[in-house]
N, C-alpha and C positions, 0 to 999 in steps of 0.2 A: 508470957507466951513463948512457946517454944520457937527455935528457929526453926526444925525443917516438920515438915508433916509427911510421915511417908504411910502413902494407900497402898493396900496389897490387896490387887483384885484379885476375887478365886470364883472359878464357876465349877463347881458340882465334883470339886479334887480333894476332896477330906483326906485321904491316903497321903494328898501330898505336903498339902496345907499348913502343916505342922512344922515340918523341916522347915519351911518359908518364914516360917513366925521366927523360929529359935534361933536361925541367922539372923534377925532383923533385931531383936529382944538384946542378942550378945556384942554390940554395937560397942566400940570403944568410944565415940561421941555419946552423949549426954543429953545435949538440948533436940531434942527429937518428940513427935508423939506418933505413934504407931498405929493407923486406920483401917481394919478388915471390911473393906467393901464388895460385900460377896452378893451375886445376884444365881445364887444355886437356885435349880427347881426342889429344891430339898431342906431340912433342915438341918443335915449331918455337921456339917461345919460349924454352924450357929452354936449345936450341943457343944462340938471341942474344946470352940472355944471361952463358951460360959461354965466348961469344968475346969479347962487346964489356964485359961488367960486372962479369969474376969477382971483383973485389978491389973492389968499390966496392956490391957488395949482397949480400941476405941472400934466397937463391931456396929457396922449399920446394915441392912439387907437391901440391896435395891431390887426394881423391877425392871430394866431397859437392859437390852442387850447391848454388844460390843457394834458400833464405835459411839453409842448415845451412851454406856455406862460408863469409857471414860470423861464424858463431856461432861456428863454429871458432876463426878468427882474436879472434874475444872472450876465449874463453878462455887464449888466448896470451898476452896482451896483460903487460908487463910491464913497463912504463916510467911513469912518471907522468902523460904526456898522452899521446895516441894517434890516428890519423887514417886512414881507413878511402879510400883514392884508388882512382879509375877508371880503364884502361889506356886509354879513349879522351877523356879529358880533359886538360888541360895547364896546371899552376903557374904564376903570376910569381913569377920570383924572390923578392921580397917575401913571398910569403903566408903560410909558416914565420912567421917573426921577426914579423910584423903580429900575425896570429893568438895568437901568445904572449906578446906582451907586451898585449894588452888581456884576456885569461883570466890571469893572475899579476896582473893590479889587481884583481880582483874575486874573492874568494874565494870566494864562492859561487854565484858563475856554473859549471855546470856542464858547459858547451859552448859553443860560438861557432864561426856558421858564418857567410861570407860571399858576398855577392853574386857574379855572373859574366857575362863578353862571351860572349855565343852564338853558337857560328858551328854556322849552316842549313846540311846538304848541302857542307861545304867554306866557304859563305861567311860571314863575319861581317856579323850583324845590327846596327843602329843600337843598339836597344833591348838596355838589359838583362837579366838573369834576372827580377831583380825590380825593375821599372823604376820603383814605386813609394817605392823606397827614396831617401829623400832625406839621413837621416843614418843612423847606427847605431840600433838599437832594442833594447830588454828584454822580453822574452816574460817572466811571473812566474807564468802558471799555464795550465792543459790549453786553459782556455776559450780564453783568449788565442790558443792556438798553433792552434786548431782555428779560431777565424776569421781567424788569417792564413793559413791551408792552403787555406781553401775562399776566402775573397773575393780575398784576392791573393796568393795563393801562397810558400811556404817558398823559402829559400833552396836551393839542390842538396844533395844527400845527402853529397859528396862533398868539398864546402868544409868541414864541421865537425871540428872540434876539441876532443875529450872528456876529461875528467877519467879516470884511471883508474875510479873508481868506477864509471861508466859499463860498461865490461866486465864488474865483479865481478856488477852488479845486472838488467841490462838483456839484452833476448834479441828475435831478430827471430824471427817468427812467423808462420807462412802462413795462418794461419789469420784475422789478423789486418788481412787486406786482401790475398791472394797476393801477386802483385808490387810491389802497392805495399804492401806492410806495411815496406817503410821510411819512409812516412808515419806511421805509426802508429807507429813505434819513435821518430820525431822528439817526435810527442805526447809518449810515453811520459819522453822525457825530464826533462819539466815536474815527475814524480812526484820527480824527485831534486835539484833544483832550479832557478834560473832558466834561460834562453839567452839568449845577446845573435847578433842579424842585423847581421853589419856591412855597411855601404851599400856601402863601395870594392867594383870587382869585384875580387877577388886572381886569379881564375882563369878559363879558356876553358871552355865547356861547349857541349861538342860535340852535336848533335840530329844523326842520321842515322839512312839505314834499314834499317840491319844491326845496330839496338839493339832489345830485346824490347821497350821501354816504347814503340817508337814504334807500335806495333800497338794497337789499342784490346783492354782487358782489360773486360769488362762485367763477368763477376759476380764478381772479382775488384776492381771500382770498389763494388759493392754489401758486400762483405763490409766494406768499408772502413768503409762510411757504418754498419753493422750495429755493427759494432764501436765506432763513437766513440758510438754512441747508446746500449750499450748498459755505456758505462764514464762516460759525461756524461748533465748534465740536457739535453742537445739532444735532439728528436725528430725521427724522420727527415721530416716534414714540414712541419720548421720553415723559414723563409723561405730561409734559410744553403744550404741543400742544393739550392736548386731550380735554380737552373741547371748544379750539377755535376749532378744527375740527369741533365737535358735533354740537356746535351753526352752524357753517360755514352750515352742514347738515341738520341741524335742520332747518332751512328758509329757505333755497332751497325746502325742503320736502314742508314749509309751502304756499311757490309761487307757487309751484307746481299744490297746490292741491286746490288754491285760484283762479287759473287761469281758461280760458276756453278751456286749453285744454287736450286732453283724460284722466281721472282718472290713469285708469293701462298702462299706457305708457310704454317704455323700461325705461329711464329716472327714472320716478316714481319709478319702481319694484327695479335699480339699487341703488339710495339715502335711501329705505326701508331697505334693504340688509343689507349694509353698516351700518347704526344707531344701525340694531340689531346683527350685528358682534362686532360693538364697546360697545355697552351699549343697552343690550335687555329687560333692566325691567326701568331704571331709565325714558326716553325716552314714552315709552308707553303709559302710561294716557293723555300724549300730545298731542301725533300723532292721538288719539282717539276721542279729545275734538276738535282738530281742522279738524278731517276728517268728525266729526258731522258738525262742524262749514261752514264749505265748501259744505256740501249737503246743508243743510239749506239756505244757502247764494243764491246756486245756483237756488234752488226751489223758492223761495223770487224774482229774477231774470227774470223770463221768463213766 
């Protein structure tokens, strides 16, 4: 049996798909096996890859959407480490064999996941994922992980690398932050023991705008915050949360007022409210420049 099984979810990204596989394929580790678990409305991918990959991976099709199709692939899981990849993100060769051999020195490291190059819209950014990262770090409990989520941010979903145990124990939950309740499953990890954030990036982590997360989720940011308060001693308005609130507000206000519909809404009046109860000067010149920005848009429009 191999040591790691790594699954490459794709849903309905054949354009991208490919790139994904040929980083994953070009691995300097070895004991791997490579799972295409695609739940596309389509067959396009299935075709790719029983021309261009039939001997070189393992293609199943599922039917359950996101967060049951990774939960799926949980319970599949049958190798000793296991790794959960994106079909629009791309490996270094390296990141296998790095990722293993620093989880194998630590036996109760639970997971390890590492830093990544961003490339915006096609281009690569200067700045890292977590540009904060200057060496490897140990996360050893919730609190930990819940102030590197909120002050500067987790490593990608997509870089970790989990113990089996992981699968047996652990489950993503919508309930638990919607879309992001892969945050909330990174937390959750902490319950089974340490993480380590490695600083190298191993991987490209693509931002574009044919990905769900790039849309603002508002109460799906709140279930977030619901949930880590209501599993931690944090309260939701303890200092930690205020400016993921504000952002949370702040894009809402902006989709709002980008959209086509009514200006002064009840909605509208209510997220107005709220930004100038939280922070009534910082905020302002924003709201200003994008409420310019939205007439102008709209008049351009029609």
């Amino acid at each position: 049996m191999k040591k790691i099984q790594v699954y490459l979810t794709t849903y309905n990204r054949p354009h991208l798909v490919e790139k994904a596989i040929d980083s994953i394929l070009n691995q300097s580790f070895n004991s791997y096996e490579l799972i295409i678990s695609d739940n596309s409305t389509n067959d396009y991918t299935k075709t790719i890859v029983e021309k261009k990959y039939f001997d070189k991976v393992r293609y199943i099709h599922r039917i359950p959407t996101d967060p049951d199709h990774f939960n799926t692939i949980l319970k599949d899981v049958d190798s000793e480490y296991f790794m959960i990849f994106h079909d629009d993100d791309v490996m270094h060769s390296s990141m296998l064999d790095t990722l293993y051999r620093k989880i194998i020195a630590r036996r109760e490291v639970i997971a390890i996941g590492s830093n990544a190059r961003v490339v915006k819209n096609g281009k690569l950014k200067r700045s890292l994922f977590c540009e904060h990262l200057k060496k490897d770090i140990e996360i050893e409990n919730r609190n930990q992980m819940v102030q590197a989520y909120f002050k500067t941010g987790i490593v990608p979903l997509p870089s970790y690398l989990y113990r089996v145990e992981v699968a047996h124990k652990l489950r993503f939950n919508f309930s638990h932050g919607g879309k992001h309740c892969d945050a909330a499953f990174i937390i959750d990890l902490l319950n089974l023991g340490p993480v380590i954030f490695c600083a190298c990036p191993l991987m490209d982590f693509y931002i574009h705008s044919g990905q769900d997360s790039f849309n603002n989720a508002f109460r799906d940011r709140i279930k977030l915050v619901n949930y880590i308060t209501n599993t931690t001693s944090y309260n939701r308005r303890d200092k930690i949360f205020k400016e993921f609130r504000m952002r949370n507000l702040y894009a809402e206000l902006k989709k709002e007022l980008l959209s086509e519909r009514t200006i002064l809404s009840k909605k509208y009046c209510t997220i107005i409210k709220l930004i100038f109860e939280v922070s009534p000067f910082e905020y302002f010149p924003k709201m200003m420049l994008i409420r310019i920005y939205a007439y102008l848009f709209k008049k351009k429009t029609r």
